[in-house]
N, C-alpha and C positions, 0 to 999 in steps of 0.2 A: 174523136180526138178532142181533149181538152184543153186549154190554154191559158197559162196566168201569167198574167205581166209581174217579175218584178220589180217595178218601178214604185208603181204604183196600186198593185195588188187587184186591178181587175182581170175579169175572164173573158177578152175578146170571144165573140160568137166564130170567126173567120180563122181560118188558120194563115196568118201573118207574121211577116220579117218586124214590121214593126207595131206597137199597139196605139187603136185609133184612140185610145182616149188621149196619150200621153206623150206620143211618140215614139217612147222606148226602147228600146233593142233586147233587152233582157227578158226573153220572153221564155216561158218552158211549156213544151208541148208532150201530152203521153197520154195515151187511151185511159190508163187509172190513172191517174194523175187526182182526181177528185175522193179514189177509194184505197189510197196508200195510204200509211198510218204509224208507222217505225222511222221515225229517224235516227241519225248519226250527226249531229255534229261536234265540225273541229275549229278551231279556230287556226289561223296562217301564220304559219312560223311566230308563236305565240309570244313568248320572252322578246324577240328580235322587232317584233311589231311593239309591243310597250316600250320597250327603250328607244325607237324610233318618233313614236306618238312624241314622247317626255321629252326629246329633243330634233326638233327640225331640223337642224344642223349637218343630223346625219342619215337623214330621211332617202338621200338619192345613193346612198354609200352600203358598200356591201358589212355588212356588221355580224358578228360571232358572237354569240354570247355564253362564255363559258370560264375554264379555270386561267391560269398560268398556262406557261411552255409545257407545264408536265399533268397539264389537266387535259377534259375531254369537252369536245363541243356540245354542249348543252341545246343548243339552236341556233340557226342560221338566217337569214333572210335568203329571201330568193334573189336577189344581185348573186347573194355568195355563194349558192346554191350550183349556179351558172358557171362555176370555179371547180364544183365537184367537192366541196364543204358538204359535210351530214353530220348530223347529229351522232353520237359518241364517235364521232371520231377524234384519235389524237391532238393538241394543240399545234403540236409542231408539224404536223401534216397537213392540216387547215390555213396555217400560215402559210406555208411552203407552196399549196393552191393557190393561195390568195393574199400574196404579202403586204396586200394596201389594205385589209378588212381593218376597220375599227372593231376593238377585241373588250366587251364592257363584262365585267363580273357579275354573276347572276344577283337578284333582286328577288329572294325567293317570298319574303313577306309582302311585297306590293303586288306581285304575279296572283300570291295567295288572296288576295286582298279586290282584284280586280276578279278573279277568278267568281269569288264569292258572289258579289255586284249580277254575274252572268248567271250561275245555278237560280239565286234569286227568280233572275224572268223567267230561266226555264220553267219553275214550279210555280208561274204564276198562269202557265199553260195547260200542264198535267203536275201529277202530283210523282206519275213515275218517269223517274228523272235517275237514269245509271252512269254517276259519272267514272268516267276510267283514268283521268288524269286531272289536271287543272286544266287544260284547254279540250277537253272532249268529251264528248257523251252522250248515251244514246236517250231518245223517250221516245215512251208509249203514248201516240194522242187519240189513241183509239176511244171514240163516245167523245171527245171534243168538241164535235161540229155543232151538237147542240148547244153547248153552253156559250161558247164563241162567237158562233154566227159566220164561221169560216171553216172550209176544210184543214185536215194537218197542213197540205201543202201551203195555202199560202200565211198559215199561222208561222210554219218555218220561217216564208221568208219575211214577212214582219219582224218575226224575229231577230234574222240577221240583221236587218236594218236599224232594228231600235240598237244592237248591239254597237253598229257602225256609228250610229246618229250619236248615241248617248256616253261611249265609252272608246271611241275611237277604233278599235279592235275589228278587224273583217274575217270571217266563218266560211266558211264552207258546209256544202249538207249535200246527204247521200237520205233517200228515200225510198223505202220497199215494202216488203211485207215480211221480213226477216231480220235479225239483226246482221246475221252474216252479208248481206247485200246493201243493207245500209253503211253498213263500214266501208265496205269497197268502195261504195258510189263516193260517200262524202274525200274523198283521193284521187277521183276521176278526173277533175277539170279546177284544180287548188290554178291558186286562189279565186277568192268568192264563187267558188261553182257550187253549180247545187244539180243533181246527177240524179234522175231517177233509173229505177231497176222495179218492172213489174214481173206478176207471177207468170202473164203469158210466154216471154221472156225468158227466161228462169235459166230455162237449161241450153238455150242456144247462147244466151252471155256467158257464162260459168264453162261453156265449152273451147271458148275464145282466150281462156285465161293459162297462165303456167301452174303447177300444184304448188307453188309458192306462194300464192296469195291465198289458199284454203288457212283458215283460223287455225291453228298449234301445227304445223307446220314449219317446223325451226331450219334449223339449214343440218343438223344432223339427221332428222328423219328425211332432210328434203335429198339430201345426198344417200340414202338406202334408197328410193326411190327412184331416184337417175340412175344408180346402179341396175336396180331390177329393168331397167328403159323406161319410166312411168316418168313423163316430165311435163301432159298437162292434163287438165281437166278433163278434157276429152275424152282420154285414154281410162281414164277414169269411170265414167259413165256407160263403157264400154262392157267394162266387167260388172262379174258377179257380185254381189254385197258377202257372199259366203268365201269365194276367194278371197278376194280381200283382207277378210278376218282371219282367215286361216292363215294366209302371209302376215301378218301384222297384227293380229290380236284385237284389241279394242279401239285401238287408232284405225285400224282398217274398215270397221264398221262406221268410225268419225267420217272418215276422207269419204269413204262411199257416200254419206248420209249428206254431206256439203255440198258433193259436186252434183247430185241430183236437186238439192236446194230445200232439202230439211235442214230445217235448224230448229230443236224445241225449246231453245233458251227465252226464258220470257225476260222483258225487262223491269230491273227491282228496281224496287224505291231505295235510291242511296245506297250503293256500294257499300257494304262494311269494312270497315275501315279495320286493317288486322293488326299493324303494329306499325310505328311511328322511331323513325331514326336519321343519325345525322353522321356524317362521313365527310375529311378532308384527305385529298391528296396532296403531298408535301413536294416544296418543288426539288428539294435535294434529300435523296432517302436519308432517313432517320432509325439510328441504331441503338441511341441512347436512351435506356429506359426512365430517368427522370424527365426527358424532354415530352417525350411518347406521353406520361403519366399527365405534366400539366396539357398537354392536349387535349387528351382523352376526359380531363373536368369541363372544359370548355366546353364539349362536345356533348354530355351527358347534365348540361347546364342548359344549352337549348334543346334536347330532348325531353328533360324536364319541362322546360318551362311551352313548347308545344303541347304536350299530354294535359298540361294544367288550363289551356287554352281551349282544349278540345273534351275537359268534364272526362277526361278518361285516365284509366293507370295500370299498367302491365304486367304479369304475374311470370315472363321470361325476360331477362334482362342476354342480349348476346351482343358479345364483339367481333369486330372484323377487321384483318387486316391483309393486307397483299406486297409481298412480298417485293424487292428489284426486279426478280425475273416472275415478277406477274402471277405468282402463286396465291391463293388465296386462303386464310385459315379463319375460320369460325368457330366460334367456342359459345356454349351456353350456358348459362346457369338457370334453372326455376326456381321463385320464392317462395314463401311460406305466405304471405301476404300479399297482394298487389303494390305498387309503389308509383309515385309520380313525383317522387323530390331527386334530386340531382346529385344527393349526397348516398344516399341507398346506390342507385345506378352506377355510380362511379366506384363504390366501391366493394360492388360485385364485379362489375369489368376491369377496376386495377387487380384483384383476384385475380381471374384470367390473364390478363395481362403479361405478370411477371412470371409464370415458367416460360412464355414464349419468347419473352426478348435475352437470347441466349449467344448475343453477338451477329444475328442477323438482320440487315440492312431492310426497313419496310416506306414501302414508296406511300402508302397507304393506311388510316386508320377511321373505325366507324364504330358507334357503340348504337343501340338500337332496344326500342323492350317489345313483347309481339303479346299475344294472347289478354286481349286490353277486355278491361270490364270497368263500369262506370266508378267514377270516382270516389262514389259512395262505400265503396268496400275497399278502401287503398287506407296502410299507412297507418294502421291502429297505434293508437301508443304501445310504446314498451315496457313492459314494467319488470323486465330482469335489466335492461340495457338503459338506464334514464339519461345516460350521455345523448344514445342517439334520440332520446325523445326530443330532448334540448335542442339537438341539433334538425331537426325536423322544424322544431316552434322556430328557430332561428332563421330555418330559411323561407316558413312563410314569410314572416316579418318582413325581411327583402326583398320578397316578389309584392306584396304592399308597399314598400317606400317606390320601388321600380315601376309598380302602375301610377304611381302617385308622381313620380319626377322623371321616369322614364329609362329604360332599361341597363342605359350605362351608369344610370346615377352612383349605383351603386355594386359591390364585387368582393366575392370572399377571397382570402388570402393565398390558395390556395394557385386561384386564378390571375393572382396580380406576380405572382414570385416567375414566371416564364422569363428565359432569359434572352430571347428574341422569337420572335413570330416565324412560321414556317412561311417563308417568302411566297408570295403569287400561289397560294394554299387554295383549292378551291373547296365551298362549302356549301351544302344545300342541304335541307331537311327532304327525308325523302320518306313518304308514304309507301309502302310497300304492300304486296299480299292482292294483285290483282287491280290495286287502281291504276298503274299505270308500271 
């Protein structure tokens, strides 16, 4: 049995409640424990813990961080959690759990911004570093121990520590020899837990579990499955891998291959990032398509202006919208060119835009570009259209005065003509395609 304090990062010889060097309590024990090498981490109700860090005030208080009355809860703290608050859930059902929660508007470029701060240390570990969201991610520290002079495990918990020390933020971590068990673990024991799951293990944990927590697993195949009476792991491990597939196709071979505790996913260096988009829910639906129109610039203004951020530019520009009764419509167009200016985007999605708003009421609007390739191939001039070439040089120009004076300094016309703001609108850039 092996032993690491996380206190303070030594390996008591004795297997001890507490460590003689430090006193400690935080101590983790497991036979590999020194030959694990996969981890998972997450950080703790991640949005709700920076807005707490940034004000003590409301440090002991349950807080929600997400849109309006007619938006979705972004993240919760664990006070509000204790209320039965979760992440997308409704506003007005969150409140209704929890009528005293302080309700803060997401802060998606400071999140972005601390998030970065974190990837940093991670690759100051390994170089493979797969994040899945801003607040999570798996690495490989396999070959580490030499460079280091510490096993993964207590590199991790250094880790979380310099995270806690230096950025205020508290993690959690799941450790194994797969990523499918390292995700689990790092959810086992939130906050600041840190959960091992080794290979000996393997199949009497995974046996303990519902097929709910098996990786792609949604709640529609999970309910085929409770149909057929397949409700855990167990039952799972029981069968055939060829039954299986025969009932289920290629998810059958998945489910078989998880619940024995194959997993061949390895973990890549930085997620690729697939397409980049930005989405407001309005808090009283909106039917009127000039209103919908200066939205949708706004919207295709910070899509812009992240792709320009991120050295990249999209070759599909698509819209989204969702209807009062929750219906959803997507529409795409592909370019000839890749693009990353604001005025292209908007005006392949006002395109779109105008056969669908036909008198129906849309609680929802989001404009987005996907199939991104580096900046370097975006945007050529035009030399039939010299309007929009103009209008391209133009709006560098403004993204220059805006690094120069700062992002509201300045505003094309377009964007200033709105004739009132969609009230308690909630907004966030959202990364899509697998990072979270």
């Amino acid at each position: 049995m092996s032993t690491l304090c996380r206190d303070c990062f030594t390996w008591p010889d004795e297997d001890t409640k507490r460590c003689p060097s430090c006193g400690g309590r935080h101590l983790i024990s497991h036979p590999e424990l020194r030959e694990l090498s996969i981890a998972h981490m997450d950080c703790d109700a991640f949005y709700a813990s920076v807005e707490k860090r940034d004000d003590p005030s409301i440090r002991d208080k349950p807080v929600i961080v997400g849109g309006g009355k007619r938006g979705v809860v972004s993240a919760a703290c664990y006070i509000a959690r204790l209320s039965g608050v979760h992440s997308a859930m409704p506003m007005f059902k969150a409140l209704k759990a929890c009528p005293n929660a302080v309700v803060i508007k997401p802060s998606m470029e400071k999140y972005a911004s601390i998030s970065k701060e974190i990837r940093t240390m991670m690759r100051e570990l390994t170089p493979l570093v797969e994040p899945l969201s801003l607040d999570e991610a798996f690495l490989d520290l396999s070959g580490t121990e030499r460079l280091h002079k510490a096993p993964p495990a207590e590199l991790m918990a250094r880790l979380v520590k310099r995270i806690d020390d230096e950025l205020g933020i508290t993690a959690s971590v799941g450790l194994s020899h797969i990523k499918f068990l390292s995700k689990i673990g790092s959810d086992l024991d939130k906050p600041r837990g840190f959960s091992v799951i080794g290979k000996a293990e393997t199949m009497e944990f995974l046996a303990s579990l519902p097929v709910s927590k098996i990786w792609g697993v949604g709640k529609a195949f999970g309910a085929k499955l409770k149909g057929d009476g397949i409700t855990r792991v167990s039952q799972l491990q029981k069968m055939e891998e060829t039954e299986l597939m025969r009932r289920y196709g290629v998810m059958g071979q998945h489910i078989w291959r998880l619940s024995h505790g194959v997993d061949r996913r390895q973990v890549h260096q930085g997620a690729e990032r697939k397409s980049i988009s930005n989405e407001t829910t309005f808090f009283d639906d909106i039917s009127d398509y000039a209103e919908l129109e200066r939205i949708l610039w706004r919207l295709a203004e910070k899509v812009a202006r992240l792709a320009k951020e991120k050295e990249t530019a999209g070759r599909t520009v698509t819209l989204k919208l969702r209807t009062s009764n929750f219906k959803i419509r997507t529409r795409s167009h592909s370019l000839e060119n890749p693009t990353q200016l604001a005025d292209i985007i908007f005006d392949v999605g006002r395109d779109m835009l105008k056969p669908e708003v036909d008198g129906t009421a849309f609680r929802l609007i989001g404009i987005g570009i996907s199939g991104l390739v580096h900046e370097q191939h975006a945007d050529p001039p035009d030399l039939i259209d010299e309007a929009r070439t103009r209008r391209a040089d133009a709006e560098r120009a403004v993204d220059q005065l805006r690094d120069k004076y700062g992002k509201e300094a300045i505003g094309k016309g377009r964007g200033l003509r709105r004739s009132k703001p969609p009230a308690d609108s909630k907004e966030k850039p959202q990364q899509d395609g697998g990072v979270k």
